[in-house]
BALOFI-971803 format. One line per field, with one value per residue (C-alpha): residue number from 1; residue in three letters; chain; x, y, z. Coordinates in Angstrom, 1 decimal, padded with zeros to 4 digits. Each point is the difference from the previous one (the first is absolute). Example, Ala and Ser with C-alpha at 12.3 -4.5 7.8 and 13.67 -1.06 7.14 Angstrom:
! residues 2
seq 1, 2
type ala, ser
mol A, A
xx 012.3, 001.4
yy -004.5, 003.4
zz 007.8, -000.7
//
This chain:
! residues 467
seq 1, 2, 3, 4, 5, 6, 7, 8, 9, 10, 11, 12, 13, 14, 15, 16, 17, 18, 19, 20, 21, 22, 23, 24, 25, 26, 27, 28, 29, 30, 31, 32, 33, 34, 35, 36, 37, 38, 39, 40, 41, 42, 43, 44, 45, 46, 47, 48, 49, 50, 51, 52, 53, 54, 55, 56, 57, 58, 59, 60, 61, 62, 63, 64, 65, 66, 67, 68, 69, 70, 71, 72, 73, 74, 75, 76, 77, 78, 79, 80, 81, 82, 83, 84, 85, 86, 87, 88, 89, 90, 91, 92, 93, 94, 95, 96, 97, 98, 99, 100, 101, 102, 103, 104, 105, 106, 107, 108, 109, 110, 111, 112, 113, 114, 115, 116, 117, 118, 119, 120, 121, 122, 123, 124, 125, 126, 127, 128, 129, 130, 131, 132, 133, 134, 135, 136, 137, 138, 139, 140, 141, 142, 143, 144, 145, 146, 147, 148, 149, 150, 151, 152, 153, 154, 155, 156, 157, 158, 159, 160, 161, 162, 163, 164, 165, 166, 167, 168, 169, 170, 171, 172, 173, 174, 175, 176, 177, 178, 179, 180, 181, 182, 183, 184, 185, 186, 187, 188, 189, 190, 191, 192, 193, 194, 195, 196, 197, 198, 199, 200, 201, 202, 203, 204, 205, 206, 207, 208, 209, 210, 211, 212, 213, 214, 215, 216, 217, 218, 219, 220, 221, 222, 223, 224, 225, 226, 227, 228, 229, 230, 231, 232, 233, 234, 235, 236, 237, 238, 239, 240, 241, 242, 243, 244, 245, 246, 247, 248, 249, 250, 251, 252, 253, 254, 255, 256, 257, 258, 259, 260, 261, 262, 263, 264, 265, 266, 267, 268, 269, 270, 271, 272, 273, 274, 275, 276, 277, 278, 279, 280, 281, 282, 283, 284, 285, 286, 287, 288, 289, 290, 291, 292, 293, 294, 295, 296, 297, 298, 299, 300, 301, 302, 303, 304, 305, 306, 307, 308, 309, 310, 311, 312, 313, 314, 315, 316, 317, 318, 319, 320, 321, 322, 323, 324, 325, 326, 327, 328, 329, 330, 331, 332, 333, 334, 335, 336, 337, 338, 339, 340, 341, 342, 343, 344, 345, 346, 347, 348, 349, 350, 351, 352, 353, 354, 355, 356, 357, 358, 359, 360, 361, 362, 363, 364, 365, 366, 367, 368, 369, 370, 371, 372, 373, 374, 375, 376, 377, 378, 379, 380, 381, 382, 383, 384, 385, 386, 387, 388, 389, 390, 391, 392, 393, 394, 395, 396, 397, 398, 399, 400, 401, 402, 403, 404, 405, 406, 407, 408, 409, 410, 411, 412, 413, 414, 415, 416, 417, 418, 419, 420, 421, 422, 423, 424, 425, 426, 427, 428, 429, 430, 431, 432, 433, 434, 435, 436, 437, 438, 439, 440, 441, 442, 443, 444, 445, 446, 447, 448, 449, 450, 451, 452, 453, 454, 455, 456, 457, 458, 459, 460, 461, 462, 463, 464, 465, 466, 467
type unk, unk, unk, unk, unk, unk, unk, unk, unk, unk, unk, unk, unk, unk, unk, unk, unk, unk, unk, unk, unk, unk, unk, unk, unk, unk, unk, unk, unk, unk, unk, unk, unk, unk, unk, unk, unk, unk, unk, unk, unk, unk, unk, unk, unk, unk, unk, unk, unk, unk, unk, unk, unk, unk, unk, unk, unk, unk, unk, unk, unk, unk, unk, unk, unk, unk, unk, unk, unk, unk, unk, unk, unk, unk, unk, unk, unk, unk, unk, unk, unk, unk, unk, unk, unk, unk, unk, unk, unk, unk, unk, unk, unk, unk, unk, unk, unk, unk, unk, unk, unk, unk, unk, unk, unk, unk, unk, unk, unk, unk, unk, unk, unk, unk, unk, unk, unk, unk, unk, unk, unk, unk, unk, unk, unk, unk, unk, unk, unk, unk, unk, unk, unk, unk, unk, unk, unk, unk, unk, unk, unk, unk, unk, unk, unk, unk, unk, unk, unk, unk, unk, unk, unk, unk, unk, unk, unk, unk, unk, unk, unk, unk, unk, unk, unk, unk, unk, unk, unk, unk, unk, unk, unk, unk, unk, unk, unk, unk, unk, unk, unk, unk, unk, unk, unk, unk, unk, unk, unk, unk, unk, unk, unk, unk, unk, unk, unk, unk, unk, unk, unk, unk, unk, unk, unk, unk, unk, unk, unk, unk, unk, unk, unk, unk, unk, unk, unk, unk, unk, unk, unk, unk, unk, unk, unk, unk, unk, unk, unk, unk, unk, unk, unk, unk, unk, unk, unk, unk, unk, unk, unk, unk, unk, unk, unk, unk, unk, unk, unk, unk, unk, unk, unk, unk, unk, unk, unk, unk, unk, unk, unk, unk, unk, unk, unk, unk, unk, unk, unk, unk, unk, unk, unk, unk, unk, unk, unk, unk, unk, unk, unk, unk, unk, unk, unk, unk, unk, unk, unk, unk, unk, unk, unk, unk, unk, unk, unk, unk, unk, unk, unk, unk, unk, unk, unk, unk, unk, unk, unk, unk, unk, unk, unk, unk, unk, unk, unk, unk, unk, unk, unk, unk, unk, unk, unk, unk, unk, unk, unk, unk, unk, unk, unk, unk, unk, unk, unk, unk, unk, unk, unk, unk, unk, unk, unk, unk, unk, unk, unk, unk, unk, unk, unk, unk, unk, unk, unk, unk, unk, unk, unk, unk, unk, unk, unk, unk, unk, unk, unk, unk, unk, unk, unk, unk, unk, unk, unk, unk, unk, unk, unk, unk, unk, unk, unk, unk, unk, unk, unk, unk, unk, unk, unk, unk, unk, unk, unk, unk, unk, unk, unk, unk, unk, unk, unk, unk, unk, unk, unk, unk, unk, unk, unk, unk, unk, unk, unk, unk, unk, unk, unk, unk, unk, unk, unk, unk, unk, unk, unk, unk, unk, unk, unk, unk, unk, unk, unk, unk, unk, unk, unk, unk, unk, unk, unk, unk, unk, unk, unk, unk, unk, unk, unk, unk, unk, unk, unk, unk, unk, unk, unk, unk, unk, unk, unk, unk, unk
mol A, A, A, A, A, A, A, A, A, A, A, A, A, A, A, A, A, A, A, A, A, A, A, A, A, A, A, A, A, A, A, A, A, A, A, A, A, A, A, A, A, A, A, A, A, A, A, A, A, A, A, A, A, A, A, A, A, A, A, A, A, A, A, A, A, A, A, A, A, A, A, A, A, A, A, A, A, A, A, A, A, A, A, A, A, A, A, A, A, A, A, A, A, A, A, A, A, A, A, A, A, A, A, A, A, A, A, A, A, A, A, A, A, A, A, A, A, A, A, A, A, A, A, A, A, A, A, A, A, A, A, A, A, A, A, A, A, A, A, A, A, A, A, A, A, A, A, A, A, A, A, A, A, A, A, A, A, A, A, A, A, A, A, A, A, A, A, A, A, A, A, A, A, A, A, A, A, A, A, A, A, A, A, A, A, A, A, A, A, A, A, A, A, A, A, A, A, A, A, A, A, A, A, A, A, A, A, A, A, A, A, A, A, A, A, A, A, A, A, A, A, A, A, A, A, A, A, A, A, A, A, A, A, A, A, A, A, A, A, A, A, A, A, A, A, A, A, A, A, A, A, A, A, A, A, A, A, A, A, A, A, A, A, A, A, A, A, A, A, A, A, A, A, A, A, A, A, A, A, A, A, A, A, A, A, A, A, A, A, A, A, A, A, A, A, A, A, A, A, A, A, A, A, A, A, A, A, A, A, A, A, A, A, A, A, A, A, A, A, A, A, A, A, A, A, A, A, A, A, A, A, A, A, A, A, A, A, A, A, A, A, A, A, A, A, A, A, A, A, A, A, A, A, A, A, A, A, A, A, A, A, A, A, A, A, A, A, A, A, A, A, A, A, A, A, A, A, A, A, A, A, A, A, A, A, A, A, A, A, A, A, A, A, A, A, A, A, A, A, A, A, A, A, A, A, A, A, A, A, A, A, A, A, A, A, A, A, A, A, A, A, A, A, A, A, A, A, A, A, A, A, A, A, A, A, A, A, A, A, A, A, A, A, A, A, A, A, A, A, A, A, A, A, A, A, A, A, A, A, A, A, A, A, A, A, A, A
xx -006.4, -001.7, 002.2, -000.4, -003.5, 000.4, 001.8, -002.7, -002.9, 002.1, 000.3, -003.5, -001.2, 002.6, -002.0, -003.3, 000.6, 001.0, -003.0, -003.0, 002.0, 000.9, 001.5, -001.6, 000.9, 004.0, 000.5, 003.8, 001.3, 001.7, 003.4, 002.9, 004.0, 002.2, 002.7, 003.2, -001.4, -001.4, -000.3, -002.4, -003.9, -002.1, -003.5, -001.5, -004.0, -002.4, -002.1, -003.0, -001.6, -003.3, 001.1, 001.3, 003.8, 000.1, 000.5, -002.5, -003.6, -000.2, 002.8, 000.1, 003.8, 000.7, 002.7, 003.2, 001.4, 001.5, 002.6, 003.7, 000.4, 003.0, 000.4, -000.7, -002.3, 001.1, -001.8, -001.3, 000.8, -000.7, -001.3, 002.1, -001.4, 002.5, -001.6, 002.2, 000.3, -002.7, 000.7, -002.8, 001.5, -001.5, 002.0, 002.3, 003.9, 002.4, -002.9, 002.4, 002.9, -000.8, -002.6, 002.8, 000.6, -003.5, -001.2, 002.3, -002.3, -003.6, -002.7, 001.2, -003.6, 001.0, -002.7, -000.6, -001.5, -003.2, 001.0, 001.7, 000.1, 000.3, -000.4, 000.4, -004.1, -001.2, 000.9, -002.5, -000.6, 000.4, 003.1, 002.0, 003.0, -002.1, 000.6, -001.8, 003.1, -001.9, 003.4, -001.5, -002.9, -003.5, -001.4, -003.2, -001.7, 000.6, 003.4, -000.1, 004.1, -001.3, -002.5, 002.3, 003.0, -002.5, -001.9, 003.5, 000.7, -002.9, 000.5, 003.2, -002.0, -002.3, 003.0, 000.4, 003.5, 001.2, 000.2, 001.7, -003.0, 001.5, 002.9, -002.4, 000.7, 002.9, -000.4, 003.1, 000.8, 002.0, -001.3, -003.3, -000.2, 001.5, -003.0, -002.7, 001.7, -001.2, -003.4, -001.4, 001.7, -002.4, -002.9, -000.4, -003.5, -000.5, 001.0, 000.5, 003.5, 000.5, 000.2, 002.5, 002.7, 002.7, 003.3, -000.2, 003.7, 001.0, 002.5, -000.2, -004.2, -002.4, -001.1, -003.0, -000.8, -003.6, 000.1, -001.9, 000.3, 001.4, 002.5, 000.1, -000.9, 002.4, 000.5, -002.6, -002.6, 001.3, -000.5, 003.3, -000.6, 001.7, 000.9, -000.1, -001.3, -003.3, -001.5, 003.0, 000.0, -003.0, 000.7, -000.7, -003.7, -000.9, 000.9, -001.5, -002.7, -002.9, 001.3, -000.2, 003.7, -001.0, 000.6, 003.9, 001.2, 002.2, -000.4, -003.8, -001.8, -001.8, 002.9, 001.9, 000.2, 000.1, 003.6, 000.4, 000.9, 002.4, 004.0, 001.2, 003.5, 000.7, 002.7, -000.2, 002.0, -001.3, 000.9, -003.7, -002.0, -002.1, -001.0, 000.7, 001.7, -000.8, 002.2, -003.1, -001.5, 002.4, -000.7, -004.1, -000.5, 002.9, 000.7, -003.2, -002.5, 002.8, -000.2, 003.2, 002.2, 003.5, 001.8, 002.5, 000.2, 002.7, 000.5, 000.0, -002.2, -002.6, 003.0, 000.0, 002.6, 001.6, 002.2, 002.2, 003.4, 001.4, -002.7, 001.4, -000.5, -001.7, -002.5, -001.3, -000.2, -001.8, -002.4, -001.1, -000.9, -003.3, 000.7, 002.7, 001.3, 000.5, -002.1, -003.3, -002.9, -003.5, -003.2, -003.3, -000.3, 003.5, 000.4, 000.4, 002.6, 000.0, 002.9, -001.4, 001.4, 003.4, 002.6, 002.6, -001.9, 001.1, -002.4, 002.4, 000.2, 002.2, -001.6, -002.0, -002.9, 000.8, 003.4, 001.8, -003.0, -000.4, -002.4, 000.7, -002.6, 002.5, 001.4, -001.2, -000.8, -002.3, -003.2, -004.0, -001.8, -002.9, 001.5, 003.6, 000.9, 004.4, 001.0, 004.1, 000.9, 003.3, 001.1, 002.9, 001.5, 000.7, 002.9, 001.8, -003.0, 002.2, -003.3, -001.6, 001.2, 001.2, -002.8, 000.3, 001.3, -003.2, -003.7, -003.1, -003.2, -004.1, 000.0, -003.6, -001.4, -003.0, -001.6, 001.6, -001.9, -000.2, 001.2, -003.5, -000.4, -003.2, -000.6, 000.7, 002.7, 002.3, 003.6, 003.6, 002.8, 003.9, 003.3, 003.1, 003.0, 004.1, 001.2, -003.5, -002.0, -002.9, -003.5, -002.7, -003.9, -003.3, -002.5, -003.6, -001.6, -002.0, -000.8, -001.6, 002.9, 003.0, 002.2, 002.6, 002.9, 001.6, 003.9, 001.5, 003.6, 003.0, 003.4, 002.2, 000.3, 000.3, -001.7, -003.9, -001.5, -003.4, -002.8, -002.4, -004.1, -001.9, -002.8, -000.3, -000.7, -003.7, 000.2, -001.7, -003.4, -000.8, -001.9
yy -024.6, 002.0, 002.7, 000.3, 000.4, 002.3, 002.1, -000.4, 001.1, 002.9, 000.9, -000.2, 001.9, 002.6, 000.3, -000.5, 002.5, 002.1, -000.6, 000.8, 003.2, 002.1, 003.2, 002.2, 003.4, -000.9, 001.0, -001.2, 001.6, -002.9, 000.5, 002.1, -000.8, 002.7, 000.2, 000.3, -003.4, -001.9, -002.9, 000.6, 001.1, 002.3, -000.3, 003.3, -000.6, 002.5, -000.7, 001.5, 002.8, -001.1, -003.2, -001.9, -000.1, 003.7, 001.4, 002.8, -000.1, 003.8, 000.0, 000.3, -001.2, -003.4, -001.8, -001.5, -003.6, -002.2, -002.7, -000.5, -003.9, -001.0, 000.8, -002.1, -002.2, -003.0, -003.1, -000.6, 002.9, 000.7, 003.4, 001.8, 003.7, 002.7, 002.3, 003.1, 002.6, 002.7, 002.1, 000.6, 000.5, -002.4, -001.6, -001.0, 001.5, -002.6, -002.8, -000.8, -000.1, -002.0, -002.6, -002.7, -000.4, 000.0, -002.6, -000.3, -002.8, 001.1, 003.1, 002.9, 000.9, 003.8, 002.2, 003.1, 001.1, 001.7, 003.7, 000.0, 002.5, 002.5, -001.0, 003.2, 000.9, -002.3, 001.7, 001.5, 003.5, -000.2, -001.8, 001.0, -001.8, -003.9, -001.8, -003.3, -002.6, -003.4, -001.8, -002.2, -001.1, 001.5, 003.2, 002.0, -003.1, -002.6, -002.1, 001.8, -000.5, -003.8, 000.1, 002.2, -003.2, -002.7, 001.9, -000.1, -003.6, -000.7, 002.5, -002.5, -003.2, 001.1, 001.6, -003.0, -000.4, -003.8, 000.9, -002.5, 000.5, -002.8, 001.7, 002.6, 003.5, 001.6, 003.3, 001.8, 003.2, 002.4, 002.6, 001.2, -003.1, -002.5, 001.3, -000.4, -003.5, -001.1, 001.7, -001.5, -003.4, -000.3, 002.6, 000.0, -000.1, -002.2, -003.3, -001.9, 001.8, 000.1, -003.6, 000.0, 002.0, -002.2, 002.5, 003.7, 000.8, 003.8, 001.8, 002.7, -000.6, 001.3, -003.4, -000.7, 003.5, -000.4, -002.1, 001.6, -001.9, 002.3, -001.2, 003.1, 003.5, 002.5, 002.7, 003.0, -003.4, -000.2, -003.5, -002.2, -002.2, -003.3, 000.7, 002.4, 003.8, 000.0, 001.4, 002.7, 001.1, 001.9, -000.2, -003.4, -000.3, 003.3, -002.2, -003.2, 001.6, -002.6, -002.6, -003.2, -000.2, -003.1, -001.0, 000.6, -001.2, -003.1, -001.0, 000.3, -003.7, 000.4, 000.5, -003.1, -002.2, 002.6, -000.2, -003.6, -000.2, 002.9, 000.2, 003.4, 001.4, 003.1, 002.2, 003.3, 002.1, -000.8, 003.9, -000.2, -002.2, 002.3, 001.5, -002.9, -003.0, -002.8, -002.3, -001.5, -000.9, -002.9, -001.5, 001.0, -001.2, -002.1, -001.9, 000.2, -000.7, -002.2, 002.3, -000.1, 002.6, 001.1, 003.9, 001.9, 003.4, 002.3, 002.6, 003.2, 002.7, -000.5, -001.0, -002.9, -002.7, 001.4, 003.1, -001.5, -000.2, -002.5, -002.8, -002.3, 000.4, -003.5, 000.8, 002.9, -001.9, -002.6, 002.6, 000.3, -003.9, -000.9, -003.3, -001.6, -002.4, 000.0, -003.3, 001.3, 001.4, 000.5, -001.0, -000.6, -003.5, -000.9, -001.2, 002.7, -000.9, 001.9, 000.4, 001.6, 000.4, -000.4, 000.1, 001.9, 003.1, 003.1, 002.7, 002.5, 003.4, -001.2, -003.8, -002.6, -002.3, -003.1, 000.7, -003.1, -002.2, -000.9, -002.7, -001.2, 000.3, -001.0, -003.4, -003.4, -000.9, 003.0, -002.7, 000.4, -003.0, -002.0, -002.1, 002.3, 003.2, 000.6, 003.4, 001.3, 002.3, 001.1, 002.8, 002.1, 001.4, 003.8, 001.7, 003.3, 002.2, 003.0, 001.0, -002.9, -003.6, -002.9, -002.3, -003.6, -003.1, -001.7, 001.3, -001.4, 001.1, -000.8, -001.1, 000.4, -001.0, 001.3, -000.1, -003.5, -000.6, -003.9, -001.2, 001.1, 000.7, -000.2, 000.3, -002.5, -001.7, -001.9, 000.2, -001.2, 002.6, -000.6, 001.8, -001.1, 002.1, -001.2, 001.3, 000.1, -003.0, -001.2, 002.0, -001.2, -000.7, 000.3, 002.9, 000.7, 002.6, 002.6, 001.9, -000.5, 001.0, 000.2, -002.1, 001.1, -002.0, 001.5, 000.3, -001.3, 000.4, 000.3, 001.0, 002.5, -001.6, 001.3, -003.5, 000.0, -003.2, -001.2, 000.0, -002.5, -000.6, -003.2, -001.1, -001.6, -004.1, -000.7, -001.9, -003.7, -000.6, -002.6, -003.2
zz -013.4, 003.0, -000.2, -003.6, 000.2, 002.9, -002.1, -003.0, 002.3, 001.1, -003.6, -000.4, 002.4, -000.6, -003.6, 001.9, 001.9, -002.5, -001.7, 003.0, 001.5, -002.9, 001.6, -002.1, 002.1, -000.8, -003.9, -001.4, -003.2, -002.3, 001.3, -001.1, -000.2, 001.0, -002.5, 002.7, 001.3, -003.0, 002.0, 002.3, -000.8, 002.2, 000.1, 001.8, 001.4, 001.8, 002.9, -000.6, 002.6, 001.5, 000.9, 002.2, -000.7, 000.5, 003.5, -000.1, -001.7, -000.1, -002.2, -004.0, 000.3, -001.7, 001.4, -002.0, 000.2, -002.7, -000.4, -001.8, -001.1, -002.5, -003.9, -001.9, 002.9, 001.3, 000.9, 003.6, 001.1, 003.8, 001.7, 002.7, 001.0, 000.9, 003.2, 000.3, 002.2, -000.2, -003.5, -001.3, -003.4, -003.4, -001.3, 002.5, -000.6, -000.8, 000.4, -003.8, 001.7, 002.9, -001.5, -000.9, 004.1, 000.7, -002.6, -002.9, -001.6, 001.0, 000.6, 002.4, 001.1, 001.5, 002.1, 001.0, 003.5, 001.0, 000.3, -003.3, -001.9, 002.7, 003.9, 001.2, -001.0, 002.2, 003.1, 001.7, 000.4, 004.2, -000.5, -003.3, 001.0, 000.1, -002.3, -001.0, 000.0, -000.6, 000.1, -003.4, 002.1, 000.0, -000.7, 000.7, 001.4, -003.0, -000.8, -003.5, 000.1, 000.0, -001.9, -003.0, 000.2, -000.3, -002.6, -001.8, 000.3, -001.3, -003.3, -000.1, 000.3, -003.1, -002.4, -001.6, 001.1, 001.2, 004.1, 002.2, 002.7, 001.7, 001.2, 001.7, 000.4, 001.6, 001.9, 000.7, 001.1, 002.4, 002.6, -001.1, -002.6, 002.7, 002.2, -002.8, -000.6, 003.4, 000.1, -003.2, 000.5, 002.7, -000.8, -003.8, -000.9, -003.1, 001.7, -003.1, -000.3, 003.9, -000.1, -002.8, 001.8, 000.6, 000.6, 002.0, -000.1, 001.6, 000.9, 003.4, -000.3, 002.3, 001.8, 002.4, -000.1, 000.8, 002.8, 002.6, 002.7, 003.4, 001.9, 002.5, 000.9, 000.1, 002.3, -001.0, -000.6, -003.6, -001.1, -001.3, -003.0, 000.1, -004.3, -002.1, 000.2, -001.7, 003.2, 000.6, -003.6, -000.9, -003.4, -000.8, 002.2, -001.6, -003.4, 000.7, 001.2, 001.4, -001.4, 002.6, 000.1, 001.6, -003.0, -000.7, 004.2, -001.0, 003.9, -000.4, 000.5, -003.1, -002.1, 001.4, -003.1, -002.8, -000.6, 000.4, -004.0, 000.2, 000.3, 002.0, -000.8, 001.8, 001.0, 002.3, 002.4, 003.9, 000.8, -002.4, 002.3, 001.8, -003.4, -002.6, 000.3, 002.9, 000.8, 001.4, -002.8, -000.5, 003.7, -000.3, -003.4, -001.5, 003.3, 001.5, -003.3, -001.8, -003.0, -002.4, 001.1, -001.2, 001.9, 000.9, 002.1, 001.1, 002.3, -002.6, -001.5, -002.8, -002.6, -002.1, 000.2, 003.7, -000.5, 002.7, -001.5, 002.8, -001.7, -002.0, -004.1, -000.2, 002.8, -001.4, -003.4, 001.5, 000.9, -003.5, 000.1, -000.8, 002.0, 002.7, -002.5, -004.1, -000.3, 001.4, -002.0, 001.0, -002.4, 000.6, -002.0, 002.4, 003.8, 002.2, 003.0, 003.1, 002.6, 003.4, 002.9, -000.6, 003.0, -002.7, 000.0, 001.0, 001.9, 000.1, -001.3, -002.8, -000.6, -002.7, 000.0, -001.5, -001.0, -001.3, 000.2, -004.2, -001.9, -003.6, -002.6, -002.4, 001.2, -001.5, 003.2, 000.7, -000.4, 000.6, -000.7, 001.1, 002.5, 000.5, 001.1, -000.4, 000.3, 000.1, 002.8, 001.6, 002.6, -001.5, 003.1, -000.9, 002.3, -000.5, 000.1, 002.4, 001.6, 000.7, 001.7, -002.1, -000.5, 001.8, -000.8, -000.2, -000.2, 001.2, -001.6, -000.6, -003.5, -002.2, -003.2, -001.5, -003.7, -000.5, -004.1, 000.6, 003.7, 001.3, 003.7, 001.6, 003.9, 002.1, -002.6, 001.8, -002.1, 000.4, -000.4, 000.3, -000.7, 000.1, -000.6, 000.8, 003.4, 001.6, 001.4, -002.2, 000.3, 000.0, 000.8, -000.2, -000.2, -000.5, -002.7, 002.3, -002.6, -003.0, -002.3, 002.1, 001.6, 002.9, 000.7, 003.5, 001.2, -003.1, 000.5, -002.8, -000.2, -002.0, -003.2, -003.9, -000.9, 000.1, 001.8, -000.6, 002.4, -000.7, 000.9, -000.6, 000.5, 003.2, -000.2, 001.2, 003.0, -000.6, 001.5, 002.8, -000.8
//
């Protein structure tokens, strides 16, 4: 019952919302069906100049964004936004062609960045070779990259169409896009729609690259950034320009938190860390803020799966995975479970976070109730892998669950957990909620094994009173 009326007030104040912020400054045509792909609609909008979803106020440019969705539409259906690389061109080429692996059943919001239609006008006259390269974050001052997606989802929320708002919103992307993925999953403006991301799944992404914290000076009294270049490129300051990027530092104290709700699938090349993507990310944020994390990197350039042909066929498949295992799928009216810390990672240039480590949404036993908490896991050893060790035997991991819908789990809870799977001793214990919402279960151990086995939390008996 409590998570259906979760899920009604969510509707509602999807259609509240709808109601009190009409974005006025984005105007959508009624939608047109292009007759090589009859089942898909595109619905083509305008972000008004003079407002705040353009990048530029001295502008008369208005800025394009729209959405595909499916033909005749479907009920339920959920949101995913696709975040490419940094063509400016409207409509995207081959968004047609590529829309049924992005979102086969659901809108394919698709945005344009802040020096379309032409970058190369911004540069300034002292400098005609800058360029202002926001990497899908801000621009000029204002998050008007943010401010454009939200403005979109919320043109979506008011078409009239039946949205499945509580799957959330996906962002997905590569390079550029995989970049703006992680900037507005932590900086978009409206947040209404920043709490309803629940996926950012990219390929070879720019990661952390605001993070402006120095690690060392370099010879010459050059400062060293820890991640990231936004300090060594002058492209991308000259583009933000003062915004507080604050703001957009993942590893910033006043950001801890924001990303709680959100799953991270990401894959990258480490030859990119300096530039893009950071490995650290997955012991900074995933292991260190217990946030739901899935990757996989490789030693390569900025290619998409890795080009090395001595890599197995199946691993470079498996890149293209939104998840470790084919039971998992992440919702915002669902449990979230979180693996940290596991002991079969591999750090290497050619390595995975939480590879093998798999929960099942779609076992009978997969149980949130009042009194019960019984969710399937297993470790699937993975061996073979040419670059990069066989995984172990056994694993030992932190395991977390957050946005339970009826087990709730208020500080200072005292709960009963236990697992028990063939070949290992019994596990088992009890644990105490420190923090409103979460509950951390630590060293849990299991075993290769295809079959899932059930952890289990209970309520812990209260102890009887003396006379």
């Amino acid at each position: 019952m409590k998570n259906f009326l979760l899920a009604s007030l969510l509707l509602q104040s999807a259609f509240v919302f709808a109601q009190v912020n009409p974005e006025a400054k984005i105007v959508c045509d009624n939608g047109t069906v292009d007759p090589d792909a009859p089942r898909i609609k595109f619905y083509q909008c305008m972000a008004k100049h003079g407002s705040r979803y353009v990048p530029n106020f001295r502008d008369t440019w208005d800025y394009p964004t729209g959405w595909v969705m499916p033909n005749p539409p479907l009920p339920k259906m959920p949101i995913a936004v696709r975040l490419d690389g940094d063509t400016p061109a409207y409509p995207p080429a081959g968004i047609n062609n590529n829309y049924s692996e992005i979102n086969p059943n659901g809108f394919v919001v698709k945005l344009v960045y802040s020096h379309y239609p032409d970058w190369t006008r911004f540069a300034p006259a002292n400098n005609p070779d800058l360029r202002p390269l926001d990497w899908g974050g801000a621009s000029y001052g204002n998050n008007s990259n943010g401010w454009r997606l939200a403005g979109t989802l919320s043109k979506i929320a008011q078409s009239g169409y039946s949205v499945d708002i509580n799957a959330g919103v996906a962002l997905t992307g590569q390079c550029y896009g995989g970049a703006a993925a992680f900037h507005q999953a932590l900086m978009l403006p409206d947040p209404y729609w920043q709490k309803h991301i629940s996926i950012v799944h990219v390929d070879t992404p720019g990661m952390l690259m605001v993070n402006h914290k120095v690690d060392v000076t370099l010879p010459g009294g050059n400062p060293r950034y820890s991640e990231g270049y936004y300090f060594r490129n002058p492209a991308m300051p000259y583009a933000w320009g003062s915004y507080n990027i604050a703001k957009a530092d993942y590893l910033n104290p006043i950001n801890l938190g924001k990303v709680d709700h959100i799953y991270f699938r990401a894959v990258g090349a480490v030859i990119e860390d300096d530039i893009g993507f950071a490995r650290d990310f997955f012991k900074k944020v995933c292991d260190g803020q217990r946030v739901a994390c899935y990757g996989q990197w490789y030693r390569s350039n900025h290619d998409f799966p890795d080009p090395n042909p001595t890599t197995p066929k199946w691993y470079k498949d498996s890149m293209g995975s939104r998840y470790s295992g084919p039971d998992m799928y992440v919702r915002l009216d669902l449990m979230l479970p979180i693996f940290t810390n596991s002991t079969a990672n591999d750090w290497g240039p050619y390595g995975h976070y939480n590879m093998g480590l798999e929960w099942s949404n779609a076992k009978s036993s997969y149980i949130d109730t009042p009194t019960r908490i019984s969710i399937p896991i297993r470790y699937r050893r993975r061996t073979g892998m040419v670059n990069t060790k066989d995984q172990p035997p056994s694993v030992k991991f932190d395991f977390t669950v957050r946005r339970t819908q009826k087990f709730e789990l208020p500080l200072g809870k005292v709960l009963n957990w236990s697992l028990q799977q063939e070949g290992l001793e019994p596990q088992s214990g009890q644990i105490t909620v420190t923090k409103a919402g979460d509950l951390t279960i630590p060293g849990v151990r299991l075993k290769n094994n295809n079959k899932y086995t059930n952890i289990v939390i209970t309520e812990a008996a209260t102890p009887a009173r003396s006379p």
